[in-house]
C-alpha positions as CSV (number, residue, x, y, z in Angstrom):
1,X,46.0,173.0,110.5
2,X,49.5,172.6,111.7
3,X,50.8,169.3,112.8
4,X,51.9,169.4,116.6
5,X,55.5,168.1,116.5
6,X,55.0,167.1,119.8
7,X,52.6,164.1,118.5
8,X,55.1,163.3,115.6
9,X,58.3,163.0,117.7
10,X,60.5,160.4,115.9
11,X,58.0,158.9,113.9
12,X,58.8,156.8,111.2
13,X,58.0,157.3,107.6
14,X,55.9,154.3,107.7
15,X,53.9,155.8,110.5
16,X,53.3,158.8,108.8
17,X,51.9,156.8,105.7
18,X,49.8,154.9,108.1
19,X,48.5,158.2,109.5
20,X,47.3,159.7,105.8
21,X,45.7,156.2,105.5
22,X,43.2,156.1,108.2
23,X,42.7,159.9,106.9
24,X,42.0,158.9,103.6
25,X,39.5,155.9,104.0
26,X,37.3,158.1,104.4
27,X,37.2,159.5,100.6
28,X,37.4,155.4,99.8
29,X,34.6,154.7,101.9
30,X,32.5,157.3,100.0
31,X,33.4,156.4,96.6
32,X,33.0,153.0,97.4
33,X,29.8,153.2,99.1
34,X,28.1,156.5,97.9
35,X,29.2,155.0,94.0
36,X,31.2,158.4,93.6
37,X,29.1,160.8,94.5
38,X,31.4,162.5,97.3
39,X,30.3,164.9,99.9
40,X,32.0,167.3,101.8
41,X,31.9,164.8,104.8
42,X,35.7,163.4,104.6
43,X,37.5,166.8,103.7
44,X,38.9,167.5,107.2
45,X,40.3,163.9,107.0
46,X,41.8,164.6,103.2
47,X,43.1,167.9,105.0
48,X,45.2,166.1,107.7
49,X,46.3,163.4,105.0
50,X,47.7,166.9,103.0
51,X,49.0,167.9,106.5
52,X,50.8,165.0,106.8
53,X,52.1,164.5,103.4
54,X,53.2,168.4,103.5
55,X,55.1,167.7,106.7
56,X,56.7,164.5,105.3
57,X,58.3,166.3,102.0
58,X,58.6,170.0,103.4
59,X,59.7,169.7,107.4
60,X,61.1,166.2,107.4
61,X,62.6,165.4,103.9
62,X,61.0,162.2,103.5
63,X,60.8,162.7,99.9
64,X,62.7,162.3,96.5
65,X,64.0,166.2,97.0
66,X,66.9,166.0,100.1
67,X,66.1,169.3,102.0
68,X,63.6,171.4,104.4
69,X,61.4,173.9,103.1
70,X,60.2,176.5,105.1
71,X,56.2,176.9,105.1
72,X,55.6,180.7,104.6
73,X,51.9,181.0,104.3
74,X,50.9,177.4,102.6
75,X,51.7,175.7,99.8
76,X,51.6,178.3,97.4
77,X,55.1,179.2,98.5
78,X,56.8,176.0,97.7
79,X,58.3,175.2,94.0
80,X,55.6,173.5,92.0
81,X,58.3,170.3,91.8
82,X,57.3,170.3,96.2
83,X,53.9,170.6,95.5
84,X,54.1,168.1,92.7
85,X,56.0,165.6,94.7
86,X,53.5,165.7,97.8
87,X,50.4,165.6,95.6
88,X,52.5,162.6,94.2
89,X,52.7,160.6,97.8
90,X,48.7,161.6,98.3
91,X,48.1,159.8,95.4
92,X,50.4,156.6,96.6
93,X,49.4,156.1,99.7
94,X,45.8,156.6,98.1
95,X,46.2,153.7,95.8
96,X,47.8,151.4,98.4
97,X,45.0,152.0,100.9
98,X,42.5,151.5,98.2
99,X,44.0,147.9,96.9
100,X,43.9,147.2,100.9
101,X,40.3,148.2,101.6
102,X,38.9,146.5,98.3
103,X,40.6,143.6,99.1
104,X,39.2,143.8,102.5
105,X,35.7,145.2,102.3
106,X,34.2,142.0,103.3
107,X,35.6,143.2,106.7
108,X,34.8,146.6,106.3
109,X,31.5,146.0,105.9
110,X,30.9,143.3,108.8
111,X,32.4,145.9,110.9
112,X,30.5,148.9,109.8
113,X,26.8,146.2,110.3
114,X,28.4,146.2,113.6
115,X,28.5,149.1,114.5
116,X,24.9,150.0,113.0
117,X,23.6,146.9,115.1
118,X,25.3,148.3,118.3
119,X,25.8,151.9,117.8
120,X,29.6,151.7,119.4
121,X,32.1,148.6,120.1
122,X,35.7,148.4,121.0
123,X,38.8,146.9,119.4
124,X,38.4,143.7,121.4
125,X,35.0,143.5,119.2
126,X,36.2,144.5,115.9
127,X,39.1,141.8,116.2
128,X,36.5,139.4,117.7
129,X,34.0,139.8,114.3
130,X,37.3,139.8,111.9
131,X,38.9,136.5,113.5
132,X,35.8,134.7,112.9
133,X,35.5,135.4,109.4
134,X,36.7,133.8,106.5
135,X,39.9,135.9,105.1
């Protein structure tokens, strides 16, 4: 899946981080709550997360290597030092999210009881739940 540039126009780097994040809490909440055993539930969010990342290093040179490299049919194409270095900011952003939502799965898990009790709620309840809780 190709990123629409229309949806990324003059994003920030820190915005595109924040975008593989919510992508990839999806493989932390399964690993966290599934003990490990994954399912193939959360690979359309790790997709978009490699989407991202791709985009970031390849199309935007937001990486160590100064440059734009054309995408030819996928990532196959691209020196393995590309490849290496976007598989590199996965595993980052990964590790930041994850110190994040273990910090935080007090919350994580108030919300998702939430959401369970009421089936759907609204930022105004989320931030409701969250501000009444001890931090």
């Amino acid at each position: 899946m190709a990123i629409p540039k229309h949806e990324y126009l003059n994003e920030l780097k820190s915005g595109f981080i924040g975008h593989m994040k919510v992508a990839l809490a999806s493989r932390w909440a399964e690993i966290h709550y599934f003990e490990g055993d994954l399912s193939n539930g959360p690979s359309s969010d790790l997709k978009q997360a490699t989407n991202v990342a791709t985009a970031m290093i390849t199309q935007y040179s937001m990486g160590d290597i100064v440059g734009i490299w054309p995408m030819q049919t996928g990532m196959v194409d691209l020196p393995s030092g590309i490849v290496a270095e976007i598989y590199a900011l996965i595993d980052d952003v990964y590790e930041e999210l994850e110190e994040f939502m273990d910090k935080h799965s007090h919350q994580v898990e108030a919300v998702a009881d939430l959401l369970h009790e009421k089936g759907t709620v609204d930022g105004s309840e989320i931030h409701e739940l969250i501000e009444g809780m001890d931090v």
